[in-house]
Every structure is written in C-alpha cells, then in structure tokens.
N, CA, C and O atoms as a CHARMM CRD file, in Angstrom:
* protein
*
  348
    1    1 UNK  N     22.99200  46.32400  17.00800 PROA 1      0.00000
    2    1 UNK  CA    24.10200  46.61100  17.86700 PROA 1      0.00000
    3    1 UNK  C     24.20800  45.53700  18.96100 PROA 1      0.00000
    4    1 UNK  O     23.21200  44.90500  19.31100 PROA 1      0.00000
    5    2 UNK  N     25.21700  45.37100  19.40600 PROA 2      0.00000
    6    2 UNK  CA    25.91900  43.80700  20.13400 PROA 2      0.00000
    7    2 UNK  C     25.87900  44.80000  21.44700 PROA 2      0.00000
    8    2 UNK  O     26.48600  45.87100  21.41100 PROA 2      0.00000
    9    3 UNK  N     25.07600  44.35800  22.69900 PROA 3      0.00000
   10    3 UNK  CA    25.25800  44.63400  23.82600 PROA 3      0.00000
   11    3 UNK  C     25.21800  43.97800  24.83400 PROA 3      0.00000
   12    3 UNK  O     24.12200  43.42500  24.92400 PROA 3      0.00000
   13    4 UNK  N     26.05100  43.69800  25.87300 PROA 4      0.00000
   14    4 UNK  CA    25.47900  42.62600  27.01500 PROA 4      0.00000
   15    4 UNK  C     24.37100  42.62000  27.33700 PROA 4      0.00000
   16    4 UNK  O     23.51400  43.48600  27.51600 PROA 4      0.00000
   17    5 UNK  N     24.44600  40.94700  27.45000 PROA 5      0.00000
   18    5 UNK  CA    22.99900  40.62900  28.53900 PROA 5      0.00000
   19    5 UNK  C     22.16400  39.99200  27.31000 PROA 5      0.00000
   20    5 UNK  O     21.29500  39.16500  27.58700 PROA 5      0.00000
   21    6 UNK  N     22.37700  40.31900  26.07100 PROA 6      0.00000
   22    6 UNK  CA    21.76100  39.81600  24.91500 PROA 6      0.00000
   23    6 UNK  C     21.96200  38.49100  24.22900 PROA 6      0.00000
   24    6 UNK  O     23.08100  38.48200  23.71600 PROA 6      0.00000
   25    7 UNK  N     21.14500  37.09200  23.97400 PROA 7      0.00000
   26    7 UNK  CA    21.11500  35.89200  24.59600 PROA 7      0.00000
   27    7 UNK  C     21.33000  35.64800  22.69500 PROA 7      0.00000
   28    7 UNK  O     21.26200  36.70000  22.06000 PROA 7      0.00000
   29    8 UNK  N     21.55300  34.44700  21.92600 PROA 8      0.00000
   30    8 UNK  CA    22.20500  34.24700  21.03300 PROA 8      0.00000
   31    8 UNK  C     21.82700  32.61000  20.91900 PROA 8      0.00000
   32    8 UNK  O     21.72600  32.06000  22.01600 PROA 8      0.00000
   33    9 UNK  N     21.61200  31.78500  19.77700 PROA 9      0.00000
   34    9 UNK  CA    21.14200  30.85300  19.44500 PROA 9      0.00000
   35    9 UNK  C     22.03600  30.32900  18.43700 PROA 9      0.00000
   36    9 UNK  O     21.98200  31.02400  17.42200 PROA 9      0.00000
   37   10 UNK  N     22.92300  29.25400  18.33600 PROA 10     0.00000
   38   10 UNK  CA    23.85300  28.51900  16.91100 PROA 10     0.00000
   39   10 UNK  C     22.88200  28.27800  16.23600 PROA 10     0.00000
   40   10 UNK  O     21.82400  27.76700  16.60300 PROA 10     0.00000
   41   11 UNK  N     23.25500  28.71000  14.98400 PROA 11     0.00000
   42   11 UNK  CA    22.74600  28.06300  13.79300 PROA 11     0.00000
   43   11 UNK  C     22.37900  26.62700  12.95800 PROA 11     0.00000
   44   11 UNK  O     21.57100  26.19200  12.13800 PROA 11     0.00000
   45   12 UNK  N     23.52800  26.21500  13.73900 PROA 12     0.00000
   46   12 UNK  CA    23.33000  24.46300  13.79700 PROA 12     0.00000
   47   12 UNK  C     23.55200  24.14000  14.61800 PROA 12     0.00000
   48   12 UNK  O     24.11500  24.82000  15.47700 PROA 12     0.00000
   49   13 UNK  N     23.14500  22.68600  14.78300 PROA 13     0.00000
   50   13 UNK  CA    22.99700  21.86600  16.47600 PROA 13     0.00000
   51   13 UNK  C     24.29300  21.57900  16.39700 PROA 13     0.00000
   52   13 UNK  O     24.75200  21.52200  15.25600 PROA 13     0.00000
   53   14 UNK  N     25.23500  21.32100  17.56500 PROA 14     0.00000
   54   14 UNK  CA    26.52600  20.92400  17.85900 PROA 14     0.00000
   55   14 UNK  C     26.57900  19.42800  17.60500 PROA 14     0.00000
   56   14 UNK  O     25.78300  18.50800  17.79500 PROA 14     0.00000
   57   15 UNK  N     27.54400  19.50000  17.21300 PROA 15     0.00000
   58   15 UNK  CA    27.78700  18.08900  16.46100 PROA 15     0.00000
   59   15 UNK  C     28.38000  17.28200  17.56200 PROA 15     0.00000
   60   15 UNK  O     28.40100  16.07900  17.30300 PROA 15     0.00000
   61   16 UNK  N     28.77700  17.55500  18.50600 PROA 16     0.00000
   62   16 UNK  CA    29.13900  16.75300  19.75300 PROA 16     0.00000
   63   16 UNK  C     27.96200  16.15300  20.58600 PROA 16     0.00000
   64   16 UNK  O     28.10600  15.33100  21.49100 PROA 16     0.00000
   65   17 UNK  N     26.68700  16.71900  20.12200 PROA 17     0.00000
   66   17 UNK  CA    25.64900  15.31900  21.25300 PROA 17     0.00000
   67   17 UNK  C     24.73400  14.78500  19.92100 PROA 17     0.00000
   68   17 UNK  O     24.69800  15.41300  18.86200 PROA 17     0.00000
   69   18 UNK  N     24.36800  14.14900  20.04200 PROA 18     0.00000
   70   18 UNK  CA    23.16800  13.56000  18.93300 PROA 18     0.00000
   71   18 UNK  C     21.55700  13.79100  19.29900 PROA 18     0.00000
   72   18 UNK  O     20.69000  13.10500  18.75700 PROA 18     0.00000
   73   19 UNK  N     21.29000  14.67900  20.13200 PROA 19     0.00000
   74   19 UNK  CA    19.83500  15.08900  19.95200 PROA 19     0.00000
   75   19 UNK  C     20.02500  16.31100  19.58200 PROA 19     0.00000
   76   19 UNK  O     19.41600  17.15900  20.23500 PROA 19     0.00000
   77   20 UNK  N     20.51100  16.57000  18.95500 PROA 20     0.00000
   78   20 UNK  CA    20.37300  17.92100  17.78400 PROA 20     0.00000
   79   20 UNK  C     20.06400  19.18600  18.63100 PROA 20     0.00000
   80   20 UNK  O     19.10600  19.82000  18.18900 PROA 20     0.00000
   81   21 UNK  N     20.77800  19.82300  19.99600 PROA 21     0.00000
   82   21 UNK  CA    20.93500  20.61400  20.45700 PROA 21     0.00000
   83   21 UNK  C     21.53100  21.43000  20.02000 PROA 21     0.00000
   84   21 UNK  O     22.50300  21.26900  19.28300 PROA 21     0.00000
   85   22 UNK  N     20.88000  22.91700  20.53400 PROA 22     0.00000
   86   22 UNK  CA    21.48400  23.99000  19.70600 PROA 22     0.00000
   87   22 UNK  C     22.29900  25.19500  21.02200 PROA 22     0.00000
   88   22 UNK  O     21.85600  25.66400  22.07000 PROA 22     0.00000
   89   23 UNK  N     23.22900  25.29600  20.52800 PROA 23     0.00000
   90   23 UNK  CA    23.79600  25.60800  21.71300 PROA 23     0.00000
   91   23 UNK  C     23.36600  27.40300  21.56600 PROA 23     0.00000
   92   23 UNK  O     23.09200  27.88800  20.46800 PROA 23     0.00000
   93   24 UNK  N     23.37000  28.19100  22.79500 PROA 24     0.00000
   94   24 UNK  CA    22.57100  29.33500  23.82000 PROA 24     0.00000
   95   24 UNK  C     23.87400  30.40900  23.88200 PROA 24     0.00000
   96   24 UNK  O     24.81500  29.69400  24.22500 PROA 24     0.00000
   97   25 UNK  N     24.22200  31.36900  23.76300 PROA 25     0.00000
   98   25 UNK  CA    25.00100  32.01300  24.26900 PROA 25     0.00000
   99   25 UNK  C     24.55500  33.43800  24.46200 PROA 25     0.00000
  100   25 UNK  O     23.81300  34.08000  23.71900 PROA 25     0.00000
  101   26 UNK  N     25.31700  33.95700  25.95100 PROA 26     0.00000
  102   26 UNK  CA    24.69400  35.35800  26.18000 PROA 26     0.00000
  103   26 UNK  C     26.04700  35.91000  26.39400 PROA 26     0.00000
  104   26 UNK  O     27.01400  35.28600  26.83300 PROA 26     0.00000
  105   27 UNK  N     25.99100  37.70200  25.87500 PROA 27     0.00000
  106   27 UNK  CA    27.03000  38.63400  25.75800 PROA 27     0.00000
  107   27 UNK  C     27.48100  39.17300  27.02800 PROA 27     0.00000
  108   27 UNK  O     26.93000  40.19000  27.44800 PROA 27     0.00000
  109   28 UNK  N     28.15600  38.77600  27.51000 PROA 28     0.00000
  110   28 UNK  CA    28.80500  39.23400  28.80100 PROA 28     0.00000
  111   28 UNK  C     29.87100  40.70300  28.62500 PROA 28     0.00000
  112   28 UNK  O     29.81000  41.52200  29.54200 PROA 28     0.00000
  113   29 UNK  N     30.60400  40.92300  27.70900 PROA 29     0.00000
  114   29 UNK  CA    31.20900  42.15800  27.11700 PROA 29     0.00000
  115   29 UNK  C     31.74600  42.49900  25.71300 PROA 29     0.00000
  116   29 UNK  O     32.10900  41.78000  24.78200 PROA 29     0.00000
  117   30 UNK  N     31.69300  43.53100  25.83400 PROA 30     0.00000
  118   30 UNK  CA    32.15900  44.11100  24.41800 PROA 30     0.00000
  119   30 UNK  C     33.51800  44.95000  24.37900 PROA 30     0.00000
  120   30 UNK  O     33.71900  46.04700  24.90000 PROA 30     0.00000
  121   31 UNK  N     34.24200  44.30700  23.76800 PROA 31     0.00000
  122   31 UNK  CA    35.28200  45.45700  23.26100 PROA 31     0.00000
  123   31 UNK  C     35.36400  46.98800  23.25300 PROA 31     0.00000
  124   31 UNK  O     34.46100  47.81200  23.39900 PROA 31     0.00000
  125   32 UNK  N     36.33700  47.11500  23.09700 PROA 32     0.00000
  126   32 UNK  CA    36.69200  48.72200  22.97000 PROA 32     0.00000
  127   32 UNK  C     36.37200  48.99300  21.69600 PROA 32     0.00000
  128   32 UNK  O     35.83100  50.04500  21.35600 PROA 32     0.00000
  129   33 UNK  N     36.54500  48.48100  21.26600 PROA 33     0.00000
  130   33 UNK  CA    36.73400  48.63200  19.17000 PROA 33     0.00000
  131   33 UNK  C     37.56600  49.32300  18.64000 PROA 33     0.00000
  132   33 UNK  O     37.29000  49.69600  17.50000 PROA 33     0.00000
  133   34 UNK  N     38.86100  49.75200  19.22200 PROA 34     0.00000
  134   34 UNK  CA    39.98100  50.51000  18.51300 PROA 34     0.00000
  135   34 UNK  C     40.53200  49.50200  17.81400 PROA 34     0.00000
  136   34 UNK  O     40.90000  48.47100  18.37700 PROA 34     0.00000
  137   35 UNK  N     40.64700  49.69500  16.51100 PROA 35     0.00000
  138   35 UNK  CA    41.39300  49.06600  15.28600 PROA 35     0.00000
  139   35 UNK  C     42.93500  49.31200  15.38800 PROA 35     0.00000
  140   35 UNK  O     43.62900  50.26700  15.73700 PROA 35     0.00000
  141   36 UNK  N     43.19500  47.94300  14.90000 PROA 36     0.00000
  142   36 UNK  CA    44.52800  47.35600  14.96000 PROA 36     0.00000
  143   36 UNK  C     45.66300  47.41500  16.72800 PROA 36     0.00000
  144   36 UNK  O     46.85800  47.65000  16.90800 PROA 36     0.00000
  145   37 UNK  N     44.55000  47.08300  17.66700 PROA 37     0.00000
  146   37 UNK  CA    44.91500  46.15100  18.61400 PROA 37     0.00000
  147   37 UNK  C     44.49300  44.88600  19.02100 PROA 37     0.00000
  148   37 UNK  O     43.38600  44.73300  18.50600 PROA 37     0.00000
  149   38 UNK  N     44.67700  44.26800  19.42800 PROA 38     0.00000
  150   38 UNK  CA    44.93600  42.67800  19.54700 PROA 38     0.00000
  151   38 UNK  C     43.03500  42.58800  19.83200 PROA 38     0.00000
  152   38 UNK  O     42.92600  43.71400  20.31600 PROA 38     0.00000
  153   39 UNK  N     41.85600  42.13200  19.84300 PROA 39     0.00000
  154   39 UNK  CA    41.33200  41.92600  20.42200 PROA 39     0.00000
  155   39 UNK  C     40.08700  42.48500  19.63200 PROA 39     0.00000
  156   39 UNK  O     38.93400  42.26600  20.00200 PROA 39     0.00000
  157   40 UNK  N     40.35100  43.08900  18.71900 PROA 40     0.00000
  158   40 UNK  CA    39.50700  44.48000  17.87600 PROA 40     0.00000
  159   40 UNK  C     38.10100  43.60100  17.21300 PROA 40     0.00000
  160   40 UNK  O     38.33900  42.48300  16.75600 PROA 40     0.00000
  161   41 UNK  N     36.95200  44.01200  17.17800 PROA 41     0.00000
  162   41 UNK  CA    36.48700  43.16200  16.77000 PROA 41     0.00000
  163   41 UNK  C     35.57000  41.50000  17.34300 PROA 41     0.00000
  164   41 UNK  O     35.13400  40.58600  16.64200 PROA 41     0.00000
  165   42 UNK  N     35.55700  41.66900  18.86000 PROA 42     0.00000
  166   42 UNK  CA    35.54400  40.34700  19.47200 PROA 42     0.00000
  167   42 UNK  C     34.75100  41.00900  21.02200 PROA 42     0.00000
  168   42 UNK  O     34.87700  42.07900  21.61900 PROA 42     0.00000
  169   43 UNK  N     33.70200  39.45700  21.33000 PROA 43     0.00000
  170   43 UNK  CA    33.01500  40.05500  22.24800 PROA 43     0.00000
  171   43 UNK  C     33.56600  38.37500  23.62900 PROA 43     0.00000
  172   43 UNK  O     34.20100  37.32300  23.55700 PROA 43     0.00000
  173   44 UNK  N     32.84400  39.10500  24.59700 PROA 44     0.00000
  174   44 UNK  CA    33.02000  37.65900  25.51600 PROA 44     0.00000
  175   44 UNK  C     31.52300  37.56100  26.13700 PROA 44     0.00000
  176   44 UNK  O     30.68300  38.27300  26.68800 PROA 44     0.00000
  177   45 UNK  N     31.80000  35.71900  25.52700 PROA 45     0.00000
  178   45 UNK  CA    30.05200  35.51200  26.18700 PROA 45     0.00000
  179   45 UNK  C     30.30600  34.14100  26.53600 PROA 45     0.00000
  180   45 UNK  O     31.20700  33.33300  26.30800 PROA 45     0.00000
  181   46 UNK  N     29.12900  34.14100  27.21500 PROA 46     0.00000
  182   46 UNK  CA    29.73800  32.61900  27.83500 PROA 46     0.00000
  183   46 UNK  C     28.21400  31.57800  27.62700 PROA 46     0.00000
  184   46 UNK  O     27.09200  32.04600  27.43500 PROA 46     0.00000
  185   47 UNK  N     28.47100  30.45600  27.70400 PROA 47     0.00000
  186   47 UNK  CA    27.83400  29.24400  27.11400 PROA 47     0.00000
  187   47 UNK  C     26.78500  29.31000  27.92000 PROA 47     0.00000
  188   47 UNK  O     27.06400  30.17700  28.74900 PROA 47     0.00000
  189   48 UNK  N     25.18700  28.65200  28.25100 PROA 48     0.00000
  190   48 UNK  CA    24.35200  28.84500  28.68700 PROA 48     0.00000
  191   48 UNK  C     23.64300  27.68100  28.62800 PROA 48     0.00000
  192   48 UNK  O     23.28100  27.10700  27.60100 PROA 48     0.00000
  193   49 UNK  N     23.38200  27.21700  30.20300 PROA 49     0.00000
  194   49 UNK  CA    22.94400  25.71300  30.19300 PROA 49     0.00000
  195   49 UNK  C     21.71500  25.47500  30.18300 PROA 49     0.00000
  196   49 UNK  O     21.09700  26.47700  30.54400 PROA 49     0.00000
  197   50 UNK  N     20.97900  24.51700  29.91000 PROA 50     0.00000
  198   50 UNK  CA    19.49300  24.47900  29.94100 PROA 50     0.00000
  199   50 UNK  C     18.85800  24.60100  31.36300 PROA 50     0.00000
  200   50 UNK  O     17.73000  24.37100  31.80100 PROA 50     0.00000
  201   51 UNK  N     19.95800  25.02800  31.88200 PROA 51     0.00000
  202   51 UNK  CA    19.10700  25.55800  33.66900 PROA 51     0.00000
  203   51 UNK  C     19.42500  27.27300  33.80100 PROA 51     0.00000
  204   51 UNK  O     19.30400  27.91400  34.84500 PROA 51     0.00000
  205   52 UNK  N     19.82600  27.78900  32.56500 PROA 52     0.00000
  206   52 UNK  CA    20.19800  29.07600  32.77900 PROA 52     0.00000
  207   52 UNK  C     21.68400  29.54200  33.28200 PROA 52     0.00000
  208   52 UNK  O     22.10100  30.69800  33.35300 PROA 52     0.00000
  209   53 UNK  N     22.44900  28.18700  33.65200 PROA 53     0.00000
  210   53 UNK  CA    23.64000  28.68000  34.20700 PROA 53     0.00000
  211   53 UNK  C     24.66700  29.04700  32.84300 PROA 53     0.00000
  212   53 UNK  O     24.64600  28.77000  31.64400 PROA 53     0.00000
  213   54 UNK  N     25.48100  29.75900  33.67500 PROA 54     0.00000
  214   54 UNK  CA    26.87800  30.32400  32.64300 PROA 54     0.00000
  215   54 UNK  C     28.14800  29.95900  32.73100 PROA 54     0.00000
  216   54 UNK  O     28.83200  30.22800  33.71800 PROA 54     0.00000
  217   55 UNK  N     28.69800  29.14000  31.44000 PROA 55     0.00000
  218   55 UNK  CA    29.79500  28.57600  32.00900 PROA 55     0.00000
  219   55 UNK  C     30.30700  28.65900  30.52000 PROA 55     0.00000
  220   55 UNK  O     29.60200  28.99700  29.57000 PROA 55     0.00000
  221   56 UNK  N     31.95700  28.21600  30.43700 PROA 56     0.00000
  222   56 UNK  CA    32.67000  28.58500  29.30500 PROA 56     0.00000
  223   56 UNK  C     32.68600  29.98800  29.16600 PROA 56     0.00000
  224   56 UNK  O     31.97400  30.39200  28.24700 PROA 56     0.00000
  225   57 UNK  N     33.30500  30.87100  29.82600 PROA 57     0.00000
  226   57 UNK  CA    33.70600  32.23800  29.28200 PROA 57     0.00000
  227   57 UNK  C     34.89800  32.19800  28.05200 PROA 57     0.00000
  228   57 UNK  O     35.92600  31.54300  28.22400 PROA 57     0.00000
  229   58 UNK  N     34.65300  32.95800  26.81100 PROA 58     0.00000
  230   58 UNK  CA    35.54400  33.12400  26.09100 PROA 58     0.00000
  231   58 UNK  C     35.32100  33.74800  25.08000 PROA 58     0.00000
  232   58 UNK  O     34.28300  33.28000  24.61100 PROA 58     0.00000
  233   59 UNK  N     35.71700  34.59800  24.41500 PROA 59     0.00000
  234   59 UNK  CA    36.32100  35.95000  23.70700 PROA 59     0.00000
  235   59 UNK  C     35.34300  34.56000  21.99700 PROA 59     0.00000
  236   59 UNK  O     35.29300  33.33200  21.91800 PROA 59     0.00000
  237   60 UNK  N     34.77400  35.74300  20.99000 PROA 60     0.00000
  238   60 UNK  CA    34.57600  34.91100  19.82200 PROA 60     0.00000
  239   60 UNK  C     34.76300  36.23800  18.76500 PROA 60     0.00000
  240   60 UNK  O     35.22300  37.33000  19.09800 PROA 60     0.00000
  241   61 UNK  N     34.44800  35.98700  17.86800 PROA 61     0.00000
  242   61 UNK  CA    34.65500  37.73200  16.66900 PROA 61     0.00000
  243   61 UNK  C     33.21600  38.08900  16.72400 PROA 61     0.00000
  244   61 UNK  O     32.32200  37.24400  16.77900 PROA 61     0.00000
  245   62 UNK  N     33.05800  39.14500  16.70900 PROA 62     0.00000
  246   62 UNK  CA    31.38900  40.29200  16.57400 PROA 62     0.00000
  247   62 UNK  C     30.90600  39.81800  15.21800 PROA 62     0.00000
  248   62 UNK  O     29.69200  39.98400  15.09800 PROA 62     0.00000
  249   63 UNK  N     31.50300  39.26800  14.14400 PROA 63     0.00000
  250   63 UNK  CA    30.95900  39.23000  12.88700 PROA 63     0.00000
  251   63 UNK  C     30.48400  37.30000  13.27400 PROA 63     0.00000
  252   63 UNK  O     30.23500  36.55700  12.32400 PROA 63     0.00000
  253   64 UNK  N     30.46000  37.03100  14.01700 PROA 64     0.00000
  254   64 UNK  CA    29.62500  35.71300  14.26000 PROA 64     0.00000
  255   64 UNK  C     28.39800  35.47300  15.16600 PROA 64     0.00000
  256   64 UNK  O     27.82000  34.43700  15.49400 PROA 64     0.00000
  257   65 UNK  N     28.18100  36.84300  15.47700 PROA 65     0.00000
  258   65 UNK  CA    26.78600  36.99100  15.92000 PROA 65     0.00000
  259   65 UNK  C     26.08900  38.28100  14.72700 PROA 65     0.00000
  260   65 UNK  O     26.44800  39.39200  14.33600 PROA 65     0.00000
  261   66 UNK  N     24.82000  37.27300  14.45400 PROA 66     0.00000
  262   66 UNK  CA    23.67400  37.86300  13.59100 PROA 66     0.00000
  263   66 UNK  C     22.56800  38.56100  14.29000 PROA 66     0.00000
  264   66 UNK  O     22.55000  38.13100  15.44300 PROA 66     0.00000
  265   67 UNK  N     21.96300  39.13400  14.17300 PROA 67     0.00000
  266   67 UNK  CA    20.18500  39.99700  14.12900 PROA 67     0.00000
  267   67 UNK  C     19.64200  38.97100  13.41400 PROA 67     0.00000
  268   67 UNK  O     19.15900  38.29800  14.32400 PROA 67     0.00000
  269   68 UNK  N     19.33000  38.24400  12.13600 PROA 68     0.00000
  270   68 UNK  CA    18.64800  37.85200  11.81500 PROA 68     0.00000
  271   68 UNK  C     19.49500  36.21700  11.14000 PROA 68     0.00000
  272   68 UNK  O     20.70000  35.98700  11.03300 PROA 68     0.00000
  273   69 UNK  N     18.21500  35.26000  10.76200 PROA 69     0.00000
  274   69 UNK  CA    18.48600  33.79700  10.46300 PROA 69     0.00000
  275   69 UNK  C     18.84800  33.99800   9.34700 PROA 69     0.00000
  276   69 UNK  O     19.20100  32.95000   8.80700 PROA 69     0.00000
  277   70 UNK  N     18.94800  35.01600   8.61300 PROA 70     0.00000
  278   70 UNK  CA    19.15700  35.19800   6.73600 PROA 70     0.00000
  279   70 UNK  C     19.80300  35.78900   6.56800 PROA 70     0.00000
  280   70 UNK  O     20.01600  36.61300   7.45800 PROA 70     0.00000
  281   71 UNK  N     20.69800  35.86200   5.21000 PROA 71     0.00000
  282   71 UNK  CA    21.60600  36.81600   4.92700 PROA 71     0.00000
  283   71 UNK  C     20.76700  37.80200   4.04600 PROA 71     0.00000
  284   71 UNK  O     19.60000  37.66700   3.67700 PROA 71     0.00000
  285   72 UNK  N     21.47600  38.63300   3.84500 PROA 72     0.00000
  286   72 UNK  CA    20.99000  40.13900   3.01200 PROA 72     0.00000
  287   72 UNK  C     20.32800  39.39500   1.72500 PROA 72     0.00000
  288   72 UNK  O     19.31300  39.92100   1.26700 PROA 72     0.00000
  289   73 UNK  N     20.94800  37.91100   0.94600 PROA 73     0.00000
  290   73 UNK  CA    19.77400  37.92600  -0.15100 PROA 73     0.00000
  291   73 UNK  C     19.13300  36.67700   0.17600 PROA 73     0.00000
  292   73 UNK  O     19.08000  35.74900  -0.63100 PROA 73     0.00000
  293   74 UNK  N     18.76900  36.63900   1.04500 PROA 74     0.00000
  294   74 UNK  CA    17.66600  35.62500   1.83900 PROA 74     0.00000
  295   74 UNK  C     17.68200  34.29100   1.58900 PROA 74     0.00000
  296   74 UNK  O     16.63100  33.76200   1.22800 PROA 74     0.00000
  297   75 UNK  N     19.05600  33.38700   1.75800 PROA 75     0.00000
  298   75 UNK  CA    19.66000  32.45900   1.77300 PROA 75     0.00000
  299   75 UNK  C     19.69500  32.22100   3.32500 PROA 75     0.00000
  300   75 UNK  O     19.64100  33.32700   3.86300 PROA 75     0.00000
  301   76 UNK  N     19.78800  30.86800   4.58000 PROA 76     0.00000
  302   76 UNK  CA    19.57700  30.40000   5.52000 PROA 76     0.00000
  303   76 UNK  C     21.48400  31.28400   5.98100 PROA 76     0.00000
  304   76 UNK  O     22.22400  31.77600   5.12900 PROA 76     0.00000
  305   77 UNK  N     21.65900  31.24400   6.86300 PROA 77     0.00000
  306   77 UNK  CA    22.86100  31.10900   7.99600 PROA 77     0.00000
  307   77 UNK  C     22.87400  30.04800   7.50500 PROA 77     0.00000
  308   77 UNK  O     21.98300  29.36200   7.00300 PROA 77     0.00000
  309   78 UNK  N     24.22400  29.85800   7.69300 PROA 78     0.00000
  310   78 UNK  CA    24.97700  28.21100   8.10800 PROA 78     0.00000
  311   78 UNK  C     26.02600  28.31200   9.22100 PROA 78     0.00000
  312   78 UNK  O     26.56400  27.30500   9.68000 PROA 78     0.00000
  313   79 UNK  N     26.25600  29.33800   9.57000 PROA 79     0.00000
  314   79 UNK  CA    27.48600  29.53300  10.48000 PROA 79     0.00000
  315   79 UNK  C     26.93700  30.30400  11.65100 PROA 79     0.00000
  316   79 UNK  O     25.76500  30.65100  11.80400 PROA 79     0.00000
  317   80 UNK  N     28.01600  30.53300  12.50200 PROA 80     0.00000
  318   80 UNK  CA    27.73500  31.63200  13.42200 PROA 80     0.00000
  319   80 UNK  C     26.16900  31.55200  14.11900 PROA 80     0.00000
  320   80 UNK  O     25.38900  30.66400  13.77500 PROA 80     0.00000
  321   81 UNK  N     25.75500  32.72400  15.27400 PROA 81     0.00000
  322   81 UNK  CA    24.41600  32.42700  15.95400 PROA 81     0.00000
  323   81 UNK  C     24.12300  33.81700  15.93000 PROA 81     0.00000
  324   81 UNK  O     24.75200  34.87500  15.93500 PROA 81     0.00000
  325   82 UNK  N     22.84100  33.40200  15.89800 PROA 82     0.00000
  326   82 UNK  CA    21.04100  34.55100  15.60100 PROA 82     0.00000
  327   82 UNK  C     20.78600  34.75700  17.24800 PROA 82     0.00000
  328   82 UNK  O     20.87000  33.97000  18.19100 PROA 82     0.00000
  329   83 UNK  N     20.44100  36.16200  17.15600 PROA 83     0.00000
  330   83 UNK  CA    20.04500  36.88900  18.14400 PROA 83     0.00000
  331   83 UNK  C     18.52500  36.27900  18.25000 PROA 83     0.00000
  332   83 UNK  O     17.84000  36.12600  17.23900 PROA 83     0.00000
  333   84 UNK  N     18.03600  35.92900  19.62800 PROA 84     0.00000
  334   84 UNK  CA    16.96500  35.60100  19.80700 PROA 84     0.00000
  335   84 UNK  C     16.11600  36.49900  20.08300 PROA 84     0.00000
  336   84 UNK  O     16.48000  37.57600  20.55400 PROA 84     0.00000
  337   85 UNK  N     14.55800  36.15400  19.78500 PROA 85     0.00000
  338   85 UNK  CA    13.61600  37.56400  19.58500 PROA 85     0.00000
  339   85 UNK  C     13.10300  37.75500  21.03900 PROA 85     0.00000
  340   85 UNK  O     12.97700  37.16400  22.11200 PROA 85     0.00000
  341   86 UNK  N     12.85800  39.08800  20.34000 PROA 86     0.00000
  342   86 UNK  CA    12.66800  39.92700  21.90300 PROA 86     0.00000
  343   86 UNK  C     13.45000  40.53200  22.51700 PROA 86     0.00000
  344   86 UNK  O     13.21200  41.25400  23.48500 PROA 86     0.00000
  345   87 UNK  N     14.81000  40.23700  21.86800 PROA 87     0.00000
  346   87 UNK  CA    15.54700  41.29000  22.47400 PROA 87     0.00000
  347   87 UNK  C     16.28900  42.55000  21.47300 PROA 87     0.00000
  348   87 UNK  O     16.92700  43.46200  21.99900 PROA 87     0.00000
C-alpha cells in the first residue's frame, strides 16, 4: 500500500547526468481513488536531493511505484521505481 512519507528509488539511472545516478523520490500524497475522475489513480511526490531536500512536486500514476525490484515471474523492473527497504 502507497502511503506518504514513503521514499522510492528509479529503476534506472537518469539518462540526463553520466555518473549513473538514480534518482530518490518520496510520497507526499495520495489520491482519493474515486474512478473515472480526472486524477484517479496518481500520487504526488516530489524529487529528493542528495542532501535530503524536496524539490519538483508533481502528480505521477500509482502503477509506477513498485514494493519490489521484480515482477511476479521474476524478470528485473525496467521502468518505474522500487520502494526502498525498511519501509
């Protein structure tokens, strides 16, 4: 279950710097989840700097954050970001 405050890891390093950084994100809110209004489906979290700060707020879909690095038949992620452990 997707709840704020819960911190999030990309699956691949961002292709915008070349030391293979992986970009951090933590859940700032969750939706209502009533189906078939604008928004259904989608959380807001914002980007997370290597000093802990929070910046980039913006809305992404709930089905691009994972619990785990694998899919159900234990093939890697390639997309989307893994919940980091411990939480």
């Amino acid at each position: 279950m997707i709840k704020p405050g819960q911190t999030y890891l990309a699956v691949k390093p961002s292709e915008a710097r070349p030391d293979k950084h992986f970009i951090r994100i933590k859940v700032v809110g969750v939706g209502p989840g009533i189906p078939g209004i604008w928004g259904y489906g989608k959380v807001d979290v914002v980007t997370l700097t290597a000093d802990g700060r929070e910046v980039r707020r913006r809305s992404i879909e709930a089905s691009q954050l994972h619990a785990t690095a694998t899919t159900r038949d234990g093939q890697h992620r390639r997309t989307g970001y893994v919940l980091e452990a411990g939480q």
